[in-house]
N, C-alpha and C positions, 0 to 999 in steps of 0.2 A: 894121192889116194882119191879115185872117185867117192863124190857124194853119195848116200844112200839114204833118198827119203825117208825108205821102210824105216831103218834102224832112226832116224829121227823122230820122227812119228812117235815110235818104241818109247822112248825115250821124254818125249814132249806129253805124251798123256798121261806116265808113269809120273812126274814130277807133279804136273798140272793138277791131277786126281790126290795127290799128297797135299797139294798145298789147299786144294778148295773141296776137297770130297765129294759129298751129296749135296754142293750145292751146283755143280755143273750138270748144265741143261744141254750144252751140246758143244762138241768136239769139232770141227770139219776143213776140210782144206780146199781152197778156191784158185783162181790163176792156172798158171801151164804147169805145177807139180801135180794139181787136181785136174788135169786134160792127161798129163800124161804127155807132156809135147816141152816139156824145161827143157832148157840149157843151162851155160854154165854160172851165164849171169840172172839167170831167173830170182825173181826174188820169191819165199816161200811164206805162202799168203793163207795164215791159219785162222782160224775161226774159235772163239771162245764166249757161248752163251754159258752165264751165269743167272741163277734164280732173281739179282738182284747186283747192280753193281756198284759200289762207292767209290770215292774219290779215291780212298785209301787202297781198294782191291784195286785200282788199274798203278798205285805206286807200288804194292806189292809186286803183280802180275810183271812190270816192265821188272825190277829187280830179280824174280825169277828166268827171265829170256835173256838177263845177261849174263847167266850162268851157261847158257848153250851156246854149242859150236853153228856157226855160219851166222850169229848173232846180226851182223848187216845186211842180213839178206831178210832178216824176222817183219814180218809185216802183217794186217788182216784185220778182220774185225772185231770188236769186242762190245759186249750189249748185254742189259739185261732182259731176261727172258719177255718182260713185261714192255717194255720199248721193242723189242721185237714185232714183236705180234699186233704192234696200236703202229709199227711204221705203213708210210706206203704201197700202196698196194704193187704199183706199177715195179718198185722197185724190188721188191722183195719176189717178183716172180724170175728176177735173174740172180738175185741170190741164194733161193732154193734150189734152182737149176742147174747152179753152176757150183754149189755146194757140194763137195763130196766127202759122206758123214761119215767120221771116225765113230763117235760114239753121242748117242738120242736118236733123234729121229725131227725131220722137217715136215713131213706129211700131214699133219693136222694144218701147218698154215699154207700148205700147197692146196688142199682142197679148198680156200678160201680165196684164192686167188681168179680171178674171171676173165672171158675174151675181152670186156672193155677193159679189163688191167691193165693185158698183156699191151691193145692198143694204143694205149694212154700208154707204156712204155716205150713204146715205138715213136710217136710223135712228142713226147717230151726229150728223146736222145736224139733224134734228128736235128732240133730245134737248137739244142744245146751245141750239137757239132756245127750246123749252119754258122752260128754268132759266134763259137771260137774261134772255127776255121778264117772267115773273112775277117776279124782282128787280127790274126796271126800272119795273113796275108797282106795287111795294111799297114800294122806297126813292129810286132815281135822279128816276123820272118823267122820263127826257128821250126827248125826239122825235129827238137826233141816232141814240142808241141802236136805238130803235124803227126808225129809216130803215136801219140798217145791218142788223138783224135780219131787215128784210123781203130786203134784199141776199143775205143769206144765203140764204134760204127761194126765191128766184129759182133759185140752184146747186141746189138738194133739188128743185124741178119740175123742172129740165134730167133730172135723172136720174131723178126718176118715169117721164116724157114719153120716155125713153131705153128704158128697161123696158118700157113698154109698147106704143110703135111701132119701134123698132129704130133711132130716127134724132134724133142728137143737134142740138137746135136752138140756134144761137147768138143769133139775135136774137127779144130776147122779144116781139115783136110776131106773129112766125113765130108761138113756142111755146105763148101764147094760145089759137090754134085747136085744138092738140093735147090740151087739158086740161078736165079734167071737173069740171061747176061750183065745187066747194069751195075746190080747187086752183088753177079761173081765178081766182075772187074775190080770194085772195092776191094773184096777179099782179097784177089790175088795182089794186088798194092799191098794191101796189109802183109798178106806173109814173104813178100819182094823184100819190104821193109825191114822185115826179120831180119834176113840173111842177108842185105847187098848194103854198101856203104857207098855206093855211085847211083844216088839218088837226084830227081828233077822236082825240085821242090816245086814250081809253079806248074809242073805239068801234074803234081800228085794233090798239089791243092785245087785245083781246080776241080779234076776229077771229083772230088768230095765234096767241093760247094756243090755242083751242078746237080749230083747224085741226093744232096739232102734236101736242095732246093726243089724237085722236082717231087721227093717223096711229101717234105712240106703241105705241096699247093696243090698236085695234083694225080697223084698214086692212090687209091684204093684195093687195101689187100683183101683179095680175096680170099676166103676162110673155106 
């Protein structure tokens, strides 16, 4: 039987709304079932703002998820309203974006968010894939790594491609078109990645140092 978000969904806010009422602040689902671009192993990446969260509500909350079907797929954020809004800025301009609200609203903390945020997210994910990648190429050597780091460097185009046209793309098939060849080449590694298992690990690692090394020291986006 195929999966059906929708009817998960259905089902996840109906439970979720019974267990915590008027204290949930927001609903939303993030990753490829919020792109609209899952398969089968996707995992399903919900989001649950609470007014306030205790130790006890996140032992509840997991006890409630193991009542649902595709349970090993459950995954996402969880926060209270008030850690939300006091997080980073840089970071929170890709979790508004890439949020897609079941039920509140994100708009109050999306106008708060700025072009230095967005920048300051860009050069803090570069930075971060830079130092993974060349450890991963020096000791790990693994391709789960490597797959994950491309993952990343996908959120670092959304907000390139954001800066530069003004319009935040969620499905990276869209985002493709909007980017200038260094930055597609990445992408297209990345969705290669997706779908092929005859993968060059030094030839996809490199590719990604070079590419972050280069955004690092000497790229200026222009806005």
């Amino acid at each position: 039987m195929q999966f059906d978000i929708k009817q998960w969904l259905d089902m996840y806010t109906t439970k979720v709304k019974r267990q915590f009422g008027n204290r949930i602040w927001l609903i939303g689902l993030q990753g490829s079932y919020g792109r609209g671009e899952a398969i089968d192993t996707s995992d399903i990446d919900v989001v649950l703002i609470l007014d306030s969260v205790s130790f006890d509500d996140l032992k509840v909350y997991s006890s409630l998820l193991d009542t649902f079907p595709e349970r090993n797929k459950i995954c996402g954020f969880v926060s209270g309203k008030n850690e939300l809004e006091a997080w980073d800025k840089s970071d929170l301009f890709q979790f508004c974006h890439d949020t897609t609200v079941i039920l509140g609203s994100l708009e109050a903390i999306k106008k708060t968010i700025t072009e230095s945020d967005v920048k300051h997210a860009i050069h803090k994910g570069v930075c971060n894939i830079y130092h993974t990648c060349v450890h991963n190429t020096i000791h790990e050597k693994s391709m789960n790594i490597l797959k994950e780091l491309y993952k990343s460097a996908a959120f670092v185009l959304q907000a390139i491609a954001y800066l530069q046209n003004g319009v935040f793309e969620k499905k990276q098939q869209d985002l493709l078109s909007c980017l200038k060849y260094s930055d597609k080449k990445v992408l297209e590694n990345k969705l290669e990645l997706k779908n092929n298992n005859d993968e060059d690990f030094e030839a996809l690692s490199e590719t990604l140092i070079n590419w972050a090394s280069n955004l690092i020291c000497h790229c200026k986006i222009d806005c």
